[in-house]
Predicted model as a PDB file, atoms N, CA, C, CB and O in Angstrom, pLDDT in the B-factor column:
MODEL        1                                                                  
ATOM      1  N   UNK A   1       0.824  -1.194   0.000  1.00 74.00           N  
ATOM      2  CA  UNK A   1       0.000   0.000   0.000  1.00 74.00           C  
ATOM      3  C   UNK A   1       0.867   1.256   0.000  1.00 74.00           C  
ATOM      4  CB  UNK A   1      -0.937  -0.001   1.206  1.00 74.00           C  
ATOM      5  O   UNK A   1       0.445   2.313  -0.469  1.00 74.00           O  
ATOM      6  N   UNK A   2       2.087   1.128   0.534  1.00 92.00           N  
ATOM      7  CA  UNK A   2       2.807   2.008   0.820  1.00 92.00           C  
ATOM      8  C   UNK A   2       4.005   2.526  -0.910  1.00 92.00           C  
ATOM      9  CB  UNK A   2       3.541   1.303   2.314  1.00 92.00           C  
ATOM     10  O   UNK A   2       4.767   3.490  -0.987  1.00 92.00           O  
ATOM     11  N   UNK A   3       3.754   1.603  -1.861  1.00 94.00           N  
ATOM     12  CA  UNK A   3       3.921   2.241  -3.112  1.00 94.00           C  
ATOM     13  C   UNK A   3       3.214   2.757  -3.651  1.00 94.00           C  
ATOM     14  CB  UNK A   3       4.224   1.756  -3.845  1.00 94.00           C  
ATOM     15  O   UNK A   3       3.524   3.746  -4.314  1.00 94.00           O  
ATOM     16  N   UNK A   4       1.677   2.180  -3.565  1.00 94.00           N  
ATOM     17  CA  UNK A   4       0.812   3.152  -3.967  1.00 94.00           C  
ATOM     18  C   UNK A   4       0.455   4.724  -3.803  1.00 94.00           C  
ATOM     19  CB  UNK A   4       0.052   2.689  -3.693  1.00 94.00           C  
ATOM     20  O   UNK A   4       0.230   5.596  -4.643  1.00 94.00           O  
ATOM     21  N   UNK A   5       0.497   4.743  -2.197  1.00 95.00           N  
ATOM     22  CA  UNK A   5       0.761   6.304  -1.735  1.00 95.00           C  
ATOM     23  C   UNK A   5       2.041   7.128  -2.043  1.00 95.00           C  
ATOM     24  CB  UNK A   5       0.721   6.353  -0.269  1.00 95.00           C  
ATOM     25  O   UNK A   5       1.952   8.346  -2.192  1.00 95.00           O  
ATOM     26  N   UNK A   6       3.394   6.391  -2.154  1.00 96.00           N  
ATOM     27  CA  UNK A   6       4.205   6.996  -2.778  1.00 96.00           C  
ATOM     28  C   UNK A   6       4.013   7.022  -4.450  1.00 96.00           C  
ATOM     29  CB  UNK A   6       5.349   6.467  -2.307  1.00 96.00           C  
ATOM     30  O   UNK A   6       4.566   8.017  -4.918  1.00 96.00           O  
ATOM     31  N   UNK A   7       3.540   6.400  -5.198  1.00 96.00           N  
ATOM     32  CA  UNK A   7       3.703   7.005  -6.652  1.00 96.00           C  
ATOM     33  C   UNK A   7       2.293   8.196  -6.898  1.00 96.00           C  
ATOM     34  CB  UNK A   7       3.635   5.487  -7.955  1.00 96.00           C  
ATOM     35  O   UNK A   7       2.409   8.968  -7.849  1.00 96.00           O  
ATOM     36  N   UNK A   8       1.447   8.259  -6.318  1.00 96.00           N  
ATOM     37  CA  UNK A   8       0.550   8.833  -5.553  1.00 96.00           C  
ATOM     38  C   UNK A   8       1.021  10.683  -5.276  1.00 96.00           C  
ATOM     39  CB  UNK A   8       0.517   7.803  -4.144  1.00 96.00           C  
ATOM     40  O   UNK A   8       0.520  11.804  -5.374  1.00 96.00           O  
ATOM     41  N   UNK A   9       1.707  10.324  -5.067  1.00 97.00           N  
ATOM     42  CA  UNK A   9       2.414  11.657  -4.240  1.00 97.00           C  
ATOM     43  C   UNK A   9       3.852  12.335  -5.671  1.00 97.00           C  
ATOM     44  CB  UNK A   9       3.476  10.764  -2.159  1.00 97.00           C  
ATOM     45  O   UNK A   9       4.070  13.437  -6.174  1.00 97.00           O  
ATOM     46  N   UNK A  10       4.507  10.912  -5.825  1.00 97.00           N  
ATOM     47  CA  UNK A  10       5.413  12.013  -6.841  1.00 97.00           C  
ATOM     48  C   UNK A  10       4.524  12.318  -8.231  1.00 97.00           C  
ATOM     49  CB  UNK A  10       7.119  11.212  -7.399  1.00 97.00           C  
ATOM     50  O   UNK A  10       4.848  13.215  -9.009  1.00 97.00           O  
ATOM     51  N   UNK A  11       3.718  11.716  -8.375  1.00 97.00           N  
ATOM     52  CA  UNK A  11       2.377  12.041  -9.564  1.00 97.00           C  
ATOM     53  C   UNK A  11       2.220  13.176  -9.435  1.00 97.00           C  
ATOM     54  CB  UNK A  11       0.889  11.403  -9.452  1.00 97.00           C  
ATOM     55  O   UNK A  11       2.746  13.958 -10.227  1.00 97.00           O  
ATOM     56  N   UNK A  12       1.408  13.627  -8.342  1.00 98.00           N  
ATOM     57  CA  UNK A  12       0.927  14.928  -7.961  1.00 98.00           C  
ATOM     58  C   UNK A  12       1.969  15.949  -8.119  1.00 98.00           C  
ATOM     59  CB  UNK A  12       0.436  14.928  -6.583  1.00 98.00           C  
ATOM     60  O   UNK A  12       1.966  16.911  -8.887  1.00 98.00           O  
ATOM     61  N   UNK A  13       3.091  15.495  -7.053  1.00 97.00           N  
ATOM     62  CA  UNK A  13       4.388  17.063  -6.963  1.00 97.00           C  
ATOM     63  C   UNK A  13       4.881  17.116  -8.670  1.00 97.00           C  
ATOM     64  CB  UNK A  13       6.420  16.610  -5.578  1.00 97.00           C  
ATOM     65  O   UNK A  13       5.223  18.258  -8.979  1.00 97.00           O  
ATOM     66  N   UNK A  14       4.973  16.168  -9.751  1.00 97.00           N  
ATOM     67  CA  UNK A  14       5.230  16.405 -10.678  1.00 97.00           C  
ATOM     68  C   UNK A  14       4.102  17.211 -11.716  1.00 97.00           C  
ATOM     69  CB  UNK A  14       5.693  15.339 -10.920  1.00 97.00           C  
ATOM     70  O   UNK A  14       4.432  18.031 -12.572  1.00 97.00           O  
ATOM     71  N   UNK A  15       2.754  16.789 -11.435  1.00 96.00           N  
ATOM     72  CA  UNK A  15       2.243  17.899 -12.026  1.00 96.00           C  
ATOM     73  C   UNK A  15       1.715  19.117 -11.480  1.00 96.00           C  
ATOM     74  CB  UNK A  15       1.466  17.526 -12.635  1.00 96.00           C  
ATOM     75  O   UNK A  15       0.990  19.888 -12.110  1.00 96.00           O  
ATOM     76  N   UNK A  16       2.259  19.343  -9.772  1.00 96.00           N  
ATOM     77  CA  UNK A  16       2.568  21.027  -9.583  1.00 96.00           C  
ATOM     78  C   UNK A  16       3.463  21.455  -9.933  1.00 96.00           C  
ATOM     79  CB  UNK A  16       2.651  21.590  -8.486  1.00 96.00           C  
ATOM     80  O   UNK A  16       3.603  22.678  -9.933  1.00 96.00           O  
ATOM     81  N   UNK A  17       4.487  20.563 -10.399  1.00 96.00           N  
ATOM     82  CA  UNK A  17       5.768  21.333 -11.454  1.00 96.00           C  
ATOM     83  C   UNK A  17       5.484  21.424 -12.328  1.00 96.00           C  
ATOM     84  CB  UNK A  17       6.986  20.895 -11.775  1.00 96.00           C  
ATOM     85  O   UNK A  17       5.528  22.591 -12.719  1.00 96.00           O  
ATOM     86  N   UNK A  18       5.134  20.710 -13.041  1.00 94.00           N  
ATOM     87  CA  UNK A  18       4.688  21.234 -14.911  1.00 94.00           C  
ATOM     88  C   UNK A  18       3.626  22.693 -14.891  1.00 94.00           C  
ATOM     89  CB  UNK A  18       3.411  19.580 -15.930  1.00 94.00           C  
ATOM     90  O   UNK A  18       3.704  23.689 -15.610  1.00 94.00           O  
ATOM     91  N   UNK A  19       2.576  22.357 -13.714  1.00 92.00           N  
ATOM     92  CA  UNK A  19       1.895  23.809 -13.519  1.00 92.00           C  
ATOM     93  C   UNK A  19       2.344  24.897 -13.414  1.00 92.00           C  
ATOM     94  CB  UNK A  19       1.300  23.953 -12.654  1.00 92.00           C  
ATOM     95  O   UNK A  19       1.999  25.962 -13.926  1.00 92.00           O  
ATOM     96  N   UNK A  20       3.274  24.600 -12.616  1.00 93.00           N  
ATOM     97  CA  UNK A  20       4.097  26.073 -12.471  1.00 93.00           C  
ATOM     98  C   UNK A  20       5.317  26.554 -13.256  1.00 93.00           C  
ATOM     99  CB  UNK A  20       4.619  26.171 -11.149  1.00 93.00           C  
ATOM    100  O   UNK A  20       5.653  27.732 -13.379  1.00 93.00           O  
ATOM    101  N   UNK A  21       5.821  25.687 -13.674  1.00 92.00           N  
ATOM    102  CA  UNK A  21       6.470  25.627 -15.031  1.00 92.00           C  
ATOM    103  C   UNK A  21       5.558  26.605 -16.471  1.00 92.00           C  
ATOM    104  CB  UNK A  21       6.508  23.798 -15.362  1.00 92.00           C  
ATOM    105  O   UNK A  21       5.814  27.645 -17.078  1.00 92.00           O  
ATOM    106  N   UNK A  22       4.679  25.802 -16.515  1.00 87.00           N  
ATOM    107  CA  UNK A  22       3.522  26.500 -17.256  1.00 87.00           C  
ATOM    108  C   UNK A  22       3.114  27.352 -17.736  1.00 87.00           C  
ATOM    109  CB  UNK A  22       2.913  26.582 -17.009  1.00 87.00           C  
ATOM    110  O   UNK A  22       2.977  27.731 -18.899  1.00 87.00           O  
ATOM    111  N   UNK A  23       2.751  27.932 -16.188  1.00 87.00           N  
ATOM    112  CA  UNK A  23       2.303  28.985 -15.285  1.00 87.00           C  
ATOM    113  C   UNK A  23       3.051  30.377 -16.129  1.00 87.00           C  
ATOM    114  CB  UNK A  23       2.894  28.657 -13.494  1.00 87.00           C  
ATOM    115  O   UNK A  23       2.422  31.432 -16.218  1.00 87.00           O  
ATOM    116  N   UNK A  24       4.339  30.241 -16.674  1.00 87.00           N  
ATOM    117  CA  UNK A  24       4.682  31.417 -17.189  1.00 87.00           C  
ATOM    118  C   UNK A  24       4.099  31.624 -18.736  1.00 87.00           C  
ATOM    119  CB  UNK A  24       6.192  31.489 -17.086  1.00 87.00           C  
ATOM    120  O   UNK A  24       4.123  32.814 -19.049  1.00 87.00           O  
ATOM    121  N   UNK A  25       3.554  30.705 -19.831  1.00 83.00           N  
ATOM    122  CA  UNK A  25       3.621  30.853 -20.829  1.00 83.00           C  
ATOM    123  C   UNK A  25       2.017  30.603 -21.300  1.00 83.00           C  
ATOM    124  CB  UNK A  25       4.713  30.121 -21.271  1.00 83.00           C  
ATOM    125  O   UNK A  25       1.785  30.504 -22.505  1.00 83.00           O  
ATOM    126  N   UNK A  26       0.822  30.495 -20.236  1.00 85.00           N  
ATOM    127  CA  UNK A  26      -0.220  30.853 -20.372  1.00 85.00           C  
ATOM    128  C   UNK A  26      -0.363  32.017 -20.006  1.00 85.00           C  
ATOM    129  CB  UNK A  26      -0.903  30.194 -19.971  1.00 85.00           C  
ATOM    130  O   UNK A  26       0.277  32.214 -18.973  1.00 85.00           O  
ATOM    131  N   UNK A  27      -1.078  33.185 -20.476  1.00 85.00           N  
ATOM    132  CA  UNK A  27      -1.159  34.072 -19.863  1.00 85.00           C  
ATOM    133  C   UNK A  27      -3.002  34.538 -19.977  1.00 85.00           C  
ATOM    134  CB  UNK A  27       0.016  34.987 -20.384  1.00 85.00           C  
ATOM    135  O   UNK A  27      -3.455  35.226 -19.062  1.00 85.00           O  
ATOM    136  N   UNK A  28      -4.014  34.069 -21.230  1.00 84.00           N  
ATOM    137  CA  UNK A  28      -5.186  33.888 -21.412  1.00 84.00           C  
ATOM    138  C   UNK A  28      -5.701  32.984 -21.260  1.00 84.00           C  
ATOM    139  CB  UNK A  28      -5.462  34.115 -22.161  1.00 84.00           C  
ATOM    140  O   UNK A  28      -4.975  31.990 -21.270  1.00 84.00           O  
ATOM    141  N   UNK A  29      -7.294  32.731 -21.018  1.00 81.00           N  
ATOM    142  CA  UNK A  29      -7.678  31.662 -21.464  1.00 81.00           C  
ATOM    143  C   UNK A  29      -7.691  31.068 -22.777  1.00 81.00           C  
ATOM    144  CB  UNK A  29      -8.554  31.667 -21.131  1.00 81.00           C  
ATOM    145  O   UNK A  29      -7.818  29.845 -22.840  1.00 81.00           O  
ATOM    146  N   UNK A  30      -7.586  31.713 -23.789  1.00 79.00           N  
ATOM    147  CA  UNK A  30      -7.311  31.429 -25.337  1.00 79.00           C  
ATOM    148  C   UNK A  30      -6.143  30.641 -25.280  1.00 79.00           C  
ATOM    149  CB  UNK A  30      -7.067  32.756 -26.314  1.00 79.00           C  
ATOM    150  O   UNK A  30      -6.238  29.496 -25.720  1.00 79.00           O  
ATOM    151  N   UNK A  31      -4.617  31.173 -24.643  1.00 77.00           N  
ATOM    152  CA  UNK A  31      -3.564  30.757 -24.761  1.00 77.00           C  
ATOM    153  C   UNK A  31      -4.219  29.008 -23.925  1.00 77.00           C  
ATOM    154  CB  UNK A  31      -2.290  31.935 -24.048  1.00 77.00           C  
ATOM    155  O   UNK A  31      -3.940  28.021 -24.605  1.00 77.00           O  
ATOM    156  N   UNK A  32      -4.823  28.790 -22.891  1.00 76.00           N  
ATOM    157  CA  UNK A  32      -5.280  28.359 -22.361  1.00 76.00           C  
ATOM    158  C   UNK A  32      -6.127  26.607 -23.180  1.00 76.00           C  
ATOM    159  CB  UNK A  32      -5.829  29.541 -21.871  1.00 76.00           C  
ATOM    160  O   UNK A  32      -5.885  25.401 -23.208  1.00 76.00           O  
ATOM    161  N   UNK A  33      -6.888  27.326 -23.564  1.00 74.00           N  
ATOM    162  CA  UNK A  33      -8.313  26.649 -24.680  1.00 74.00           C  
ATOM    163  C   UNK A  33      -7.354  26.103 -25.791  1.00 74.00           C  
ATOM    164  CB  UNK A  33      -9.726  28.106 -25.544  1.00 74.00           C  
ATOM    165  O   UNK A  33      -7.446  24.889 -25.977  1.00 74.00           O  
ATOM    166  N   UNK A  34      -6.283  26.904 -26.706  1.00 76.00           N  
ATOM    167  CA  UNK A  34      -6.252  26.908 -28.086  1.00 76.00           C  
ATOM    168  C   UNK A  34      -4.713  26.858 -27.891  1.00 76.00           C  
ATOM    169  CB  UNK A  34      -7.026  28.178 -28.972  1.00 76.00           C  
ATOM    170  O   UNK A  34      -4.097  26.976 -28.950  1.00 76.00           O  
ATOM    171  N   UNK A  35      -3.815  26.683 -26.576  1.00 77.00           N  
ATOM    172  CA  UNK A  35      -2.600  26.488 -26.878  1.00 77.00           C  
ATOM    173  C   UNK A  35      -2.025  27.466 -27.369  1.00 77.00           C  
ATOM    174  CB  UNK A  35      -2.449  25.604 -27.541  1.00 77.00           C  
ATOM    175  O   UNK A  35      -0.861  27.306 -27.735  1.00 77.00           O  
ATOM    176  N   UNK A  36      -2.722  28.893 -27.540  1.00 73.00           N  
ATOM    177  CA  UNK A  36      -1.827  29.727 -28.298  1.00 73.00           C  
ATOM    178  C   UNK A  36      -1.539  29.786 -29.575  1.00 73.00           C  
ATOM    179  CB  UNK A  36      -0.878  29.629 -27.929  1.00 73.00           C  
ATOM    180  O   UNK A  36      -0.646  30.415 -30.143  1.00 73.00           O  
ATOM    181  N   UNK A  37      -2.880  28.642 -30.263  1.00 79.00           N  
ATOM    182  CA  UNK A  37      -2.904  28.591 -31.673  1.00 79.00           C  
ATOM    183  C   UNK A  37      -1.666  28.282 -32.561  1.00 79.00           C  
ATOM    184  CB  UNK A  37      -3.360  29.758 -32.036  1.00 79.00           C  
ATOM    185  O   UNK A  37      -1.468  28.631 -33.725  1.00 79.00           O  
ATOM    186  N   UNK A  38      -0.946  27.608 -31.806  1.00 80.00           N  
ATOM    187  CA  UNK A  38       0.825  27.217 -32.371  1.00 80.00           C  
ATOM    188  C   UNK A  38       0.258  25.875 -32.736  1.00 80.00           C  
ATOM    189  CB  UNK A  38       2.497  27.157 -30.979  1.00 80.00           C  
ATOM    190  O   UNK A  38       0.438  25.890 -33.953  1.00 80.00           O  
ATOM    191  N   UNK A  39      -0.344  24.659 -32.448  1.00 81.00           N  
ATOM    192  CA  UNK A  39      -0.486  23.282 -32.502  1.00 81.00           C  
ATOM    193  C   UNK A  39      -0.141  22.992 -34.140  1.00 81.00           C  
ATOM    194  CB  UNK A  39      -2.059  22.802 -31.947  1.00 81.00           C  
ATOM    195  O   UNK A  39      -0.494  23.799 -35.000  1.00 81.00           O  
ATOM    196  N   UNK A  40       0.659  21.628 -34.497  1.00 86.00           N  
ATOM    197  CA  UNK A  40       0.764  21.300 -35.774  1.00 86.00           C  
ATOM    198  C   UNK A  40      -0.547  20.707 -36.411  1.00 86.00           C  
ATOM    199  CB  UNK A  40       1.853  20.419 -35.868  1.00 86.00           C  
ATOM    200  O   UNK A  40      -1.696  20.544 -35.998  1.00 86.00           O  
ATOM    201  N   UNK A  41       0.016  20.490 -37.420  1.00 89.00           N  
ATOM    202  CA  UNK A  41      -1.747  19.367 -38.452  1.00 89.00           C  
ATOM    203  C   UNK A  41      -1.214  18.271 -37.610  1.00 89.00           C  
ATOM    204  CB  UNK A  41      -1.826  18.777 -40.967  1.00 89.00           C  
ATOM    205  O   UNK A  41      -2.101  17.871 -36.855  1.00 89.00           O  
ATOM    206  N   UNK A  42      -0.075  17.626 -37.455  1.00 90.00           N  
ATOM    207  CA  UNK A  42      -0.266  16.355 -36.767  1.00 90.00           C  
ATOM    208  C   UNK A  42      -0.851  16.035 -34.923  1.00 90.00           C  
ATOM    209  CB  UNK A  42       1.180  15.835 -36.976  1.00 90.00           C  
ATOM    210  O   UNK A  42      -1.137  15.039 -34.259  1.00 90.00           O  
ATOM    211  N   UNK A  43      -0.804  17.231 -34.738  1.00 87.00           N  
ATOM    212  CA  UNK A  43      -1.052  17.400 -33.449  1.00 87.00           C  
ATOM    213  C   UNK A  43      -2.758  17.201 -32.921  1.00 87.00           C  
ATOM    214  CB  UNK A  43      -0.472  18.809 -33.198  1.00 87.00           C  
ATOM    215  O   UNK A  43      -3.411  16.410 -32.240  1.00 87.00           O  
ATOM    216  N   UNK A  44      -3.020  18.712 -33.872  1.00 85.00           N  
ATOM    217  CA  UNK A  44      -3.965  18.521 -33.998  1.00 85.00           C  
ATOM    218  C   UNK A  44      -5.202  17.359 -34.530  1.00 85.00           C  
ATOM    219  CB  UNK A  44      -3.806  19.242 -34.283  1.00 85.00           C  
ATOM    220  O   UNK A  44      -6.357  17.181 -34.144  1.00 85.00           O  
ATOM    221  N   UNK A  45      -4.549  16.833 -35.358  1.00 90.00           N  
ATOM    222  CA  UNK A  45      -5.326  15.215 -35.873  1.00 90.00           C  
ATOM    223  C   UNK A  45      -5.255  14.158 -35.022  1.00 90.00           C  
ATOM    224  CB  UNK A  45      -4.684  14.503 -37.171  1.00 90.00           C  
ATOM    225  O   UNK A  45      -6.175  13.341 -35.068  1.00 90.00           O  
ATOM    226  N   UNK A  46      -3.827  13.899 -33.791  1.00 89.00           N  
ATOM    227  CA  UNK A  46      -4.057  13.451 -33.238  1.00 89.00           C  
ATOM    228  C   UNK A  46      -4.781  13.369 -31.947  1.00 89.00           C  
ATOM    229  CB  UNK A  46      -3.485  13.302 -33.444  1.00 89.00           C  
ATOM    230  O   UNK A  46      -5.142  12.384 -31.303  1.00 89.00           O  
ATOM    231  N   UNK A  47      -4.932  14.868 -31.682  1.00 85.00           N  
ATOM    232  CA  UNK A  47      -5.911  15.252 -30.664  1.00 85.00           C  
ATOM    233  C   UNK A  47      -7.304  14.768 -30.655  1.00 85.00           C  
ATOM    234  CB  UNK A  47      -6.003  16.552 -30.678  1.00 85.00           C  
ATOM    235  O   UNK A  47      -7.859  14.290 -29.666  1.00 85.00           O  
ATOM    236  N   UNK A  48      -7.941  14.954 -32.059  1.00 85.00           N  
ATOM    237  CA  UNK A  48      -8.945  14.675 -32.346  1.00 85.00           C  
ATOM    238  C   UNK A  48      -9.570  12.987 -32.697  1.00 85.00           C  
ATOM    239  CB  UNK A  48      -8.951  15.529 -33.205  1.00 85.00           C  
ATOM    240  O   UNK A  48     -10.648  12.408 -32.563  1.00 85.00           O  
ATOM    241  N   UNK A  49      -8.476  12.710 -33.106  1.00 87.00           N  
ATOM    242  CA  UNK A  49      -8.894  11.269 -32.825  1.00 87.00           C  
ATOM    243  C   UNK A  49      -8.802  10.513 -31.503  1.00 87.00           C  
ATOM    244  CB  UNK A  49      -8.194  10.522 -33.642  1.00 87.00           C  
ATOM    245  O   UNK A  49      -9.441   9.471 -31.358  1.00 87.00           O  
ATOM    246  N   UNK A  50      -8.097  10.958 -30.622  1.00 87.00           N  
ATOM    247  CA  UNK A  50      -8.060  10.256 -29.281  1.00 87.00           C  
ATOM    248  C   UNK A  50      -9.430  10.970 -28.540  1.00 87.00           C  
ATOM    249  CB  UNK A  50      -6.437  10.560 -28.375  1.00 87.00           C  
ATOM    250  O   UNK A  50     -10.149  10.466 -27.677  1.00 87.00           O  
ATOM    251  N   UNK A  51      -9.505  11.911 -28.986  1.00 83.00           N  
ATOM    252  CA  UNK A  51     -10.596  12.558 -28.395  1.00 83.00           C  
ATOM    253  C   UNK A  51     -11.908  11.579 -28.813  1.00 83.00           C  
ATOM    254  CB  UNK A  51     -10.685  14.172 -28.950  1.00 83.00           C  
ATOM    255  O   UNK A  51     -12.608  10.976 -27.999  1.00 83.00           O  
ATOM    256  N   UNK A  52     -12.088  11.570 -30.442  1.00 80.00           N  
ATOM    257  CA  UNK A  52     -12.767  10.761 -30.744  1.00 80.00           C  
ATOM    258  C   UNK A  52     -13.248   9.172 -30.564  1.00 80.00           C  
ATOM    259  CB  UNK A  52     -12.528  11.004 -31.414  1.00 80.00           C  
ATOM    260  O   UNK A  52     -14.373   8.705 -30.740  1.00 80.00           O  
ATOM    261  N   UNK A  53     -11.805   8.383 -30.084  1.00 82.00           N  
ATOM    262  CA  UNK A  53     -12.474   7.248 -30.015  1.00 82.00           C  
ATOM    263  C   UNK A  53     -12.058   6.839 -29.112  1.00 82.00           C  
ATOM    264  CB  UNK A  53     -12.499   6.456 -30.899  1.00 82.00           C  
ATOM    265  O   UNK A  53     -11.846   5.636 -28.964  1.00 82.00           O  
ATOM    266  N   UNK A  54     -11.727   8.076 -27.902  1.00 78.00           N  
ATOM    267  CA  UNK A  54     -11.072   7.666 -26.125  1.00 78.00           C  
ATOM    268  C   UNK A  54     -13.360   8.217 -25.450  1.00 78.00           C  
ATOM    269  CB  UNK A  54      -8.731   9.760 -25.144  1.00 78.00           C  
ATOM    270  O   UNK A  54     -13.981   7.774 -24.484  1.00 78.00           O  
ATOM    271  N   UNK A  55     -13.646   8.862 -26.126  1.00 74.00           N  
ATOM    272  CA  UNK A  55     -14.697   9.644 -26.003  1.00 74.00           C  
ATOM    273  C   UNK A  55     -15.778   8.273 -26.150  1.00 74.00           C  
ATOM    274  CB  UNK A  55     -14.740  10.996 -27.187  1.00 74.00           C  
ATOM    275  O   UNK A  55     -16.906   8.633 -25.812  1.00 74.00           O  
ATOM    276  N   UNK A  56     -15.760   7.544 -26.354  1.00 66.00           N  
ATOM    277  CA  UNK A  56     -17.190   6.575 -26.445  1.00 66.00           C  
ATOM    278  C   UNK A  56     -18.211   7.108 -27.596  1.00 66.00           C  
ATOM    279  CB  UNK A  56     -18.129   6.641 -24.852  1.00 66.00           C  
ATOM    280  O   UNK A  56     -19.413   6.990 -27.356  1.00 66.00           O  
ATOM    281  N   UNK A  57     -17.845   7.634 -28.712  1.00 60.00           N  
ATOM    282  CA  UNK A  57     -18.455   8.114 -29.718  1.00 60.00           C  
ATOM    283  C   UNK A  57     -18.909   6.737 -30.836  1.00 60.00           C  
ATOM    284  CB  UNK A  57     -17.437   9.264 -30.302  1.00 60.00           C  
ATOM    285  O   UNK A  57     -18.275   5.969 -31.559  1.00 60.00           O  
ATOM    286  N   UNK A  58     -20.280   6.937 -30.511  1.00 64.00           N  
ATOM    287  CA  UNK A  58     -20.449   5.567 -31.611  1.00 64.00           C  
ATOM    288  C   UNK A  58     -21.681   5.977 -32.477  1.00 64.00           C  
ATOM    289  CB  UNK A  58     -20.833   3.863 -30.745  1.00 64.00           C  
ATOM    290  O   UNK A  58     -22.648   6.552 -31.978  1.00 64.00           O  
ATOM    291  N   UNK A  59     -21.607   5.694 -33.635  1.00 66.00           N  
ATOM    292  CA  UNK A  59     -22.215   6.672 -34.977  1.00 66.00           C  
ATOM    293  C   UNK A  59     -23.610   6.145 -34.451  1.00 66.00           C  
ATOM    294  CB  UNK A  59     -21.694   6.235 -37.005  1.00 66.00           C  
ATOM    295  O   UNK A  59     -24.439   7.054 -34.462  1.00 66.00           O  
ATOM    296  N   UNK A  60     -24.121   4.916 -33.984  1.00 67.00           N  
ATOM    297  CA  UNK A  60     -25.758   4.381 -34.058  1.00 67.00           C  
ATOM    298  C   UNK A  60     -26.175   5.005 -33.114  1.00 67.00           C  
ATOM    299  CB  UNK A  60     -26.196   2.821 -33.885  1.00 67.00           C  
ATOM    300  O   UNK A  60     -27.330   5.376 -33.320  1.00 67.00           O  
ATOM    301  N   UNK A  61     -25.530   5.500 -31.543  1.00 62.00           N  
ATOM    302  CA  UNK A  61     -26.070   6.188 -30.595  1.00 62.00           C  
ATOM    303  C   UNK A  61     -25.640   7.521 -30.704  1.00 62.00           C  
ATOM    304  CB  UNK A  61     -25.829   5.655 -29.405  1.00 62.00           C  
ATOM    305  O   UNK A  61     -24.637   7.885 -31.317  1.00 62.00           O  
ATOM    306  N   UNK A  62     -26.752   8.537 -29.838  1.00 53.00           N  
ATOM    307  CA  UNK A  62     -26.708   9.732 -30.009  1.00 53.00           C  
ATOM    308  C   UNK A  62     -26.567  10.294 -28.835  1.00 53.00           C  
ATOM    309  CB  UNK A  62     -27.633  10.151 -30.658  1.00 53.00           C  
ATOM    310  O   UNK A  62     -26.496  11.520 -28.742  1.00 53.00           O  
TER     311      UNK A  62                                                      
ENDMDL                                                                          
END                                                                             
């Protein structure tokens, strides 16, 4: 149990570092939402497909 609470814990302190890391190069919510509108075509395509079929999207249900 006691690895669990430790990977638990460096999980977390690592993504209050990337936050605050971050933290300097968001400065909008746009930059925020849209990345700052820098993203590649491959990026973006792959965004959208994980989005798409991590999402439970199935064409017969609505």
């Amino acid at each position: 149990m006691d690895v669990i609470w430790t990977t638990v814990v460096i999980y977390m302190g690592a993504m209050l570092a990337v936050s605050a890391y971050a933290r300097k190069y968001v400065r909008t919510s746009a930059d925020f939402l849209l990345a700052g509108r820098r993203l590649g075509l491959g990026l973006v395509v792959g965004t959208l497909a994980a989005t798409h079929y991590g999402g439970g999207f199935h064409p017969g249900r609505s």
